[in-house]
C-alpha positions in Angstrom: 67.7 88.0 57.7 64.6 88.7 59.3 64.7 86.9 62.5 68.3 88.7 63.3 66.7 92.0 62.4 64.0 92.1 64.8 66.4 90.3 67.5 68.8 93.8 67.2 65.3 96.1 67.0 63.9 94.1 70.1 67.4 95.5 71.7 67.0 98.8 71.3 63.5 99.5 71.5 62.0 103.3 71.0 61.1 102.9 75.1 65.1 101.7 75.5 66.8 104.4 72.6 65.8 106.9 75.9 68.6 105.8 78.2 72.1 104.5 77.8 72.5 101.3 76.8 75.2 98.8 77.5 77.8 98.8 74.5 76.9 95.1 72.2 77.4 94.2 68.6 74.7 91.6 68.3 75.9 91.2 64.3 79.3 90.4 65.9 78.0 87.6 67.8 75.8 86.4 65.1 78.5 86.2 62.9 81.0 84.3 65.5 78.3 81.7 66.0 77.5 80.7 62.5 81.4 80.7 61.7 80.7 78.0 64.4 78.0 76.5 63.2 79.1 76.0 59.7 83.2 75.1 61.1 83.6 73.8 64.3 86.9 75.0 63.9 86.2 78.1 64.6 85.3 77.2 68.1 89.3 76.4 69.1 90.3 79.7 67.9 88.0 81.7 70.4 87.6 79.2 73.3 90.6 80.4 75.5 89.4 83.7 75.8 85.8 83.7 75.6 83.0 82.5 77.7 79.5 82.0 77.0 78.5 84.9 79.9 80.4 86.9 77.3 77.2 87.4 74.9 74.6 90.2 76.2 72.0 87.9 74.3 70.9 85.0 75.9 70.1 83.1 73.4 73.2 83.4 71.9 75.2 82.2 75.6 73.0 79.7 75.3 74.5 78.6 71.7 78.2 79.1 72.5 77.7 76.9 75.7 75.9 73.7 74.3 78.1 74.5 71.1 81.2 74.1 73.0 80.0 71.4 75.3 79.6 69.0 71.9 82.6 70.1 70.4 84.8 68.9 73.5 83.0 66.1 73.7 84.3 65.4 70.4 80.7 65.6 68.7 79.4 68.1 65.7 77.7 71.3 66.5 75.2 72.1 64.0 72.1 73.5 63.8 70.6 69.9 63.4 72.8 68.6 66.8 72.3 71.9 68.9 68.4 72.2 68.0 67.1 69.7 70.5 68.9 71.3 73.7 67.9 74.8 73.1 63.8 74.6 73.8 61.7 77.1 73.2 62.4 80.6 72.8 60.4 83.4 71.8 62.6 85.2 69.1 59.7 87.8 67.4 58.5 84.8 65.4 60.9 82.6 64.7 61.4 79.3 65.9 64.6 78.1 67.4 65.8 75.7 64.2 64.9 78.4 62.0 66.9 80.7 63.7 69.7 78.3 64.2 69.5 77.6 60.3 69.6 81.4 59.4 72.7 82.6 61.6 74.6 78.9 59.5 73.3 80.3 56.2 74.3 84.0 56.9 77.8 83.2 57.8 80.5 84.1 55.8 84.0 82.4 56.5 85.7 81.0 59.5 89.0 83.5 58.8 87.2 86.1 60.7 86.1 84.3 64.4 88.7 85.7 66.3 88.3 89.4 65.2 84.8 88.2 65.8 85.5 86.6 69.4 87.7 89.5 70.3 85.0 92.3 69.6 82.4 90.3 71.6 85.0 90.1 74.5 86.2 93.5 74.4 82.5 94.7 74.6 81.6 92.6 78.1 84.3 94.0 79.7 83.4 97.5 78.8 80.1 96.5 80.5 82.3 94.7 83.4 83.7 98.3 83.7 79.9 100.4 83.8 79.1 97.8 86.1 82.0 98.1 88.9 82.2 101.8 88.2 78.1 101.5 89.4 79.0 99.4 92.4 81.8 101.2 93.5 79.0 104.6 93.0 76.8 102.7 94.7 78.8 101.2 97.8 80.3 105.1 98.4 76.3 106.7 98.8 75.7 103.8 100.6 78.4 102.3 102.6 78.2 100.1 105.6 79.4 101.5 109.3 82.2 98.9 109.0 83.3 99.4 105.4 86.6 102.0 105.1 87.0 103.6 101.7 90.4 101.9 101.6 88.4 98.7 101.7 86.6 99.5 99.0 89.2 100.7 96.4 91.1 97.8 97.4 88.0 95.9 96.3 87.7 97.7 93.2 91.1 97.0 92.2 90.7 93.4 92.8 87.6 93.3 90.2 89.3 95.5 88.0 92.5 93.2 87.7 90.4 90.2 87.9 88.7 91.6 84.8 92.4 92.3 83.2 93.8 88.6 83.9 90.6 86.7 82.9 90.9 86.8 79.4 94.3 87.5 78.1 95.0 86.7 74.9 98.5 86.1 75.1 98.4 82.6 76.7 98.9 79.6 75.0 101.4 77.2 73.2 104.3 79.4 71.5 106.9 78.5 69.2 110.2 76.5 71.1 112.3 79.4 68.9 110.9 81.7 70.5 111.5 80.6 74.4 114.9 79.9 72.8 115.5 83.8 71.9 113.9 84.1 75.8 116.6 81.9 77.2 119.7 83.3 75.2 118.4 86.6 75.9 118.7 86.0 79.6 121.9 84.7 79.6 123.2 88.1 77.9 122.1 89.4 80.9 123.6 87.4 82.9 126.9 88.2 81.5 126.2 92.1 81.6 125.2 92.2 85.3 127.8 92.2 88.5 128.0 88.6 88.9 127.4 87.2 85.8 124.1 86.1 87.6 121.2 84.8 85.7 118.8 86.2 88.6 119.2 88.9 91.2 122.3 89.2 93.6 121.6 88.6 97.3 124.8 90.1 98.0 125.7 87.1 99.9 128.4 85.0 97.8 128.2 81.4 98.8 124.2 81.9 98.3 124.1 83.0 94.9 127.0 80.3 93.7 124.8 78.3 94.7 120.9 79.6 93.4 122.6 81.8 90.8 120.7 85.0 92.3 116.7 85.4 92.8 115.2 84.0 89.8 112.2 86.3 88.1 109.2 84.3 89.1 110.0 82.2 91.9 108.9 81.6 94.7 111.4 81.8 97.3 110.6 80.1 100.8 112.6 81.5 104.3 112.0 79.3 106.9 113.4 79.3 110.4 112.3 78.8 114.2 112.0 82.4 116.0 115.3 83.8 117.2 117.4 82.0 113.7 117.3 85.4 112.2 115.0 84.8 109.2 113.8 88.1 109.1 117.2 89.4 110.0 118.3 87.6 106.6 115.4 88.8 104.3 116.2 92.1 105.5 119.9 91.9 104.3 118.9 90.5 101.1 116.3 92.8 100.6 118.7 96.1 101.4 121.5 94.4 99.1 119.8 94.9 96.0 117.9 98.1 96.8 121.5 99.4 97.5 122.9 98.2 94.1 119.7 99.0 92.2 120.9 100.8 88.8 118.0 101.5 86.5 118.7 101.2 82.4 116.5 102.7 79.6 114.8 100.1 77.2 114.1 101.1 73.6 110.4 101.9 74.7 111.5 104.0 77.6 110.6 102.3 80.2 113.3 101.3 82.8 114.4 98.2 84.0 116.8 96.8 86.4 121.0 96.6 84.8 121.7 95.7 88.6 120.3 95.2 92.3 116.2 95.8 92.4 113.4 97.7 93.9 111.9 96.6 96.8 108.5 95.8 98.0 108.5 95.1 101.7 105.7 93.5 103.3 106.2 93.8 106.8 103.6 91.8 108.6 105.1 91.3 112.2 107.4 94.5 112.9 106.4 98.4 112.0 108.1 100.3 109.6 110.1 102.2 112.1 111.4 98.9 114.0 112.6 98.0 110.5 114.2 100.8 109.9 116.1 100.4 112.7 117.4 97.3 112.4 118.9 98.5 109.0 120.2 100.9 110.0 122.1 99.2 112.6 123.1 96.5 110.5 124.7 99.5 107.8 126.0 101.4 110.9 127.5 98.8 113.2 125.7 100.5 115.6 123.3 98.1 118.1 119.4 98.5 117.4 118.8 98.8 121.0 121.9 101.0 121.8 119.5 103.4 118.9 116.4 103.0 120.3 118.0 104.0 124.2 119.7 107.2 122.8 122.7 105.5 124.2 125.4 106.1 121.9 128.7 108.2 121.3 129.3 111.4 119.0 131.3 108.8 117.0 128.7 106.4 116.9 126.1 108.8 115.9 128.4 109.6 112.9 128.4 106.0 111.8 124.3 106.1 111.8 123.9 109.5 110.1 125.9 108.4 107.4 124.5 105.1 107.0 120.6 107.5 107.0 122.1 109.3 104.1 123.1 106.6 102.3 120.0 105.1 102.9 117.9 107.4 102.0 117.7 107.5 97.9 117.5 103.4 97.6 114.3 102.2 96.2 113.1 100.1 99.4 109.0 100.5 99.8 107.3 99.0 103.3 103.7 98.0 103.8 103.7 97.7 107.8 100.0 96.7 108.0 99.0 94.2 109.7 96.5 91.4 108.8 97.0 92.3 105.4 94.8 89.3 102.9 96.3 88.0 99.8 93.9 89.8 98.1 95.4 92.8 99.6 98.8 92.4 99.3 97.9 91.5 95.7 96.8 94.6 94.6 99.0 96.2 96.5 102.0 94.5 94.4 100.6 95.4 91.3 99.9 98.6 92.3 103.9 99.5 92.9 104.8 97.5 90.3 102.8 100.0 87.8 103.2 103.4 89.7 107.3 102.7 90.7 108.5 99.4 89.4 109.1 96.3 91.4 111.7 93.5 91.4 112.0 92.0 94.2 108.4 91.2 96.8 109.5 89.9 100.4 106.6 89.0 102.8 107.4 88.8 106.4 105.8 86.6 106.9 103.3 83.9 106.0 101.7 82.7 108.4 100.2 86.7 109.4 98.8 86.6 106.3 95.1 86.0 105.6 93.0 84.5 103.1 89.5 85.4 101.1 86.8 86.6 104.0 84.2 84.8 102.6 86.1 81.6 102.9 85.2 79.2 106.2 87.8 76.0 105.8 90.5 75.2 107.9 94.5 76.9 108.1 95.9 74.3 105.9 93.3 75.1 103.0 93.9 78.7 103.9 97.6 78.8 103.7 97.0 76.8 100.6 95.0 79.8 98.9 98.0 81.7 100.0 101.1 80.0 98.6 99.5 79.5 95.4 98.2 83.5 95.3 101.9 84.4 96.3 103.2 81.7 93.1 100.5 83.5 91.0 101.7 87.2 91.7 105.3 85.9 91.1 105.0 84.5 87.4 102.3 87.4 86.8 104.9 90.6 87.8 107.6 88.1 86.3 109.9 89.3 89.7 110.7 86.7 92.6 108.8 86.5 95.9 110.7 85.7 99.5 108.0 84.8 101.7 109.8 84.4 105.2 107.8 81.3 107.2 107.4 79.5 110.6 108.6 76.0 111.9 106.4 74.0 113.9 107.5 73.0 117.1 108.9 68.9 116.7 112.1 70.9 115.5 112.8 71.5 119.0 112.1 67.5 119.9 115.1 66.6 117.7 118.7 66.4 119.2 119.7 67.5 115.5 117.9 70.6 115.4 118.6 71.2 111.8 115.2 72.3 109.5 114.2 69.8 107.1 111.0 70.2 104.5 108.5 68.4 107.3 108.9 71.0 109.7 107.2 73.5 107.7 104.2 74.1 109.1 101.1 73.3 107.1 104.0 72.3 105.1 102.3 70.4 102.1 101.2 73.7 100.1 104.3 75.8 101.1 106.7 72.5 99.9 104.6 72.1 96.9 104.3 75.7 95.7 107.7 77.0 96.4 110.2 76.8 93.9 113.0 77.5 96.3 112.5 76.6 100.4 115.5 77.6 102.4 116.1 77.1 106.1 118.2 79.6 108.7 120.0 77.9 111.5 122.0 78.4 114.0 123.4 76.1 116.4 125.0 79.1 118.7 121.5 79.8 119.4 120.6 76.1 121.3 124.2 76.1 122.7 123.7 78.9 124.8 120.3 77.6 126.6 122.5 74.4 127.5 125.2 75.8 128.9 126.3 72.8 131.9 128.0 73.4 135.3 131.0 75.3 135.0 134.1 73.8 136.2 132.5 70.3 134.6 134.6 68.7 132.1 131.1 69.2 129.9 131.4 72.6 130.1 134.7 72.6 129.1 133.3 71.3 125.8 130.4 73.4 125.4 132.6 76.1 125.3 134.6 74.7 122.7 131.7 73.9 120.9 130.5 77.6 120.9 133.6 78.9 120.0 133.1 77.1 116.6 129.9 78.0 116.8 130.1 81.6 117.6 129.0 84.1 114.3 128.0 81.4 112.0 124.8 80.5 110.8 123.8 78.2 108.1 121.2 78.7 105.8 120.1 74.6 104.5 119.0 74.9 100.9 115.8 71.7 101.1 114.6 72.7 98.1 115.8 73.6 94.9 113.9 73.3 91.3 116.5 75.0 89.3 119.9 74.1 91.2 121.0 71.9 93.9 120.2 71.8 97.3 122.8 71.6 99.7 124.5 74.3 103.0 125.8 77.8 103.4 127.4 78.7 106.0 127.2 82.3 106.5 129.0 85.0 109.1 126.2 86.6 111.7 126.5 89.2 113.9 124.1 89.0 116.5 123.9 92.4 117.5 123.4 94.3 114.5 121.3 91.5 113.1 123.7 90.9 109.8 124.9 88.0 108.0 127.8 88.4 105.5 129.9 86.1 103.6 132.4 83.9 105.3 135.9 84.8 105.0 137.2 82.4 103.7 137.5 80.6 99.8 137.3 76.9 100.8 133.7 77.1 102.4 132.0 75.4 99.1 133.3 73.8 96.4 133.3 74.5 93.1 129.7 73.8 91.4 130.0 72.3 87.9 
């Protein structure tokens, strides 16, 4: 095979044999393409993987390409069909059909095309790797003023896992046994865990009865105006299962989760140490700002070095920068997900969040790129996201100030994307600000009102894929920032 043979000498020249070439297999792709050529077939076992920028040779991207273009078109690919949309190439002699004709004739059997695709594949991404590793060489000796070395390893591992993701191989259509053995299997865990939950305990009751825990790639959505207490209540979840985190052992030795989680903890809005301190208070009973003033008893500072103690061995990790991107945050996820595990992600909250730099469209498209990046991450680490949100404004406008889906704001990705949205309200909080004359017979019933009012809040389930949607009302003490159950059995009927 002449024509091949002087195609893999023209490769590796005597000038060329001097440096270090990029890693090929030019007989591998030879072979793949006239398994091709001679059985289309062998196109559908490759095609979800590989990509015609895959080849080193050009004349052979050029093949796969046109190749698969006919095929999905429903249309032969053969050296007679593909002939006419090649042109003319100089291959050390040998004309285009002839060429064509010789990789058909050479091939063997179609059995082989994947081993053959997968060698190809595995080759471009060891010359994906020289390449980045080159950049990243390259950027370090010659960085810009404004470029920070985090910057650029963030940007590293962004091509590095964009590399990983592009061409898995263990997507597509699997046996219905098999996601049956997937579904049973979760259901024994179910029973095992505190619970009997088929997703992650809040540690709020009424909640889970009703979402049967955080589900393992959802994407939960926490919406609320400012002052509800949605970051309050993502906090409280998120401490719940760091505090019942236990780990278990699985055959491989690696650990998973028997009960509770490991946090990640985006916090977008507060720092690290305001966080802190509102968990600390909440697991104290101790005021934030009665902390932050110093201005506390002997007996009180008891209460809060007990609660640090406690505190201190749960898994619960905080990013506190702000203007973090997607892209960011990404990496950053996967990133704790592979150096300490991760089960739970809460991002407080969405709208601080930015997307791609390069990108120039408008908020909506931009929140867009982010609720389906956070949706990505979730089924990709297989854990649940809570992503707290805003509420524009015309909630306010209402005289029933309850949250419904069309208050979200930029609300058509975020209600499409989520898998879960949930709203926080509480009416205490629009009570107070309308407080009437006192002595009035109004304010006689204002004050009844916030009585019943007083420590509740309600968190309005408006979107549920996986369960029904409806209220729970919840217990929330104001100053230590905490919801709990309510204490009482009647507060939701039984779910069948």
């Amino acid at each position: 095979m002449a024509a091949i043979e002087q195609l893999a000498q023209r490769q590796t020249s005597p000038q060329e044999r001097s440096y270090r070439t990029p890693p090929h297999n030019l007989e591998a792709e030879q072979a793949l393409l006239g398994a091709i050529l001679i059985n289309n077939d062998a196109f559908d076992r490759v095609s979800d993987f590989l990509r015609g920028e895959h080849f080193i040779e050009e004349i052979h991207r050029r093949i796969f390409e046109i190749a698969g273009s006919l095929i999905r078109a429903g249309k032969l690919a053969t050296p007679v069909t593909l002939k006419t949309f090649l042109g003319e190439h100089d291959l050390g002699g040998v004309t285009i059909p002839q060429y064509l004709a010789r990789l058909a004739s050479e091939a063997t059997t179609i059995i082989n095309a994947y081993d053959y695709g997968r060698s190809v594949y595995d080759l471009a991404m060891r010359r994906q790797l020289i390449t980045i590793g080159q950049d990243v060489v390259s950027v370090a000796y010659d960085a810009p003023v404004d470029s920070s070395p985090r910057e650029q390893i963030e940007e590293a591992e962004r091509r590095l896992y964009q590399i990983a993701e592009a061409g898995r191989y263990d997507g597509g259509f699997q046996r219905f046994s098999e996601a049956l053995k997937t579904a049973v299997d979760m259901a024994a865990k179910a029973y095992e865990r505190d619970g009997s939950l088929s997703g992650i305990a809040t540690g709020l009751v009424d909640l889970d009865r009703y979402m049967g825990g955080l589900q393992q790639s959802d994407l939960v959505i926490l919406a609320g105006r400012p002052g509800m207490g949605k970051t309050a209540l993502a906090t409280n979840i998120a401490f719940n299962i760091a505090k019942a985190y236990e780990g278990r052992t699985r055959p491989d030795g690696s650990v998973e989760a028997a009960n509770g989680g490991i946090i990640g903890f985006f916090s977008l809005e507060m720092s690290a140490e305001q966080l802190a301190t509102r968990i600390i208070a909440e697991q104290s009973g101790v005021a934030s700002y009665k902390i932050r003033r110093g201005d506390i008893t002997e007996g009180d500072f008891h209460h809060v070095a007990d609660a640090v103690r406690e505190m201190q061995q749960i898994p619960f990790y905080i990013d506190q920068t702000g203007g973090v991107s997607i892209a960011q945050l990404t990496a950053r996820a996967r990133r704790l997900k592979r150096q300490r595990g991760l089960d739970l992600l809460v991002v407080d909250y969405l709208q601080l969040l930015a997307g791609s730099k390069n990108r120039s469209d408008n908020r909506v498209q931009e929140l867009t790129e982010i609720t389906t990046g956070l949706k990505a991450l979730a089924k990709e680490l297989n854990i649940p996201i809570l992503a707290c949100s805003q509420l524009s404004r015309q909630v306010e406008q209402r005289d029933d100030k309850r949250p419904q889906l069309s208050d979200l704001r930029e609300s058509g990705s975020i209600e499409q994307d989520a898998d879960v949205v949930l709203f926080v309200y509480r009416e205490e909080y629009y009570l107070k600000n309308r407080e009437p004359r006192p002595g009035t017979e109004e304010h006689i019933a204002w004050m009844a009102q916030m009585e019943n009012a007083h420590g509740r809040a309600e968190v309005i389930i408006g979107k549920q894929r996986h369960g029904p949607t409806g209220t729970v009302e919840l217990q929330f003490d104001a100053e230590v920032t905490r919801f709990g159950n309510i204490a009482r059995e009647d507060t939701i009927p039984e779910i069948r």
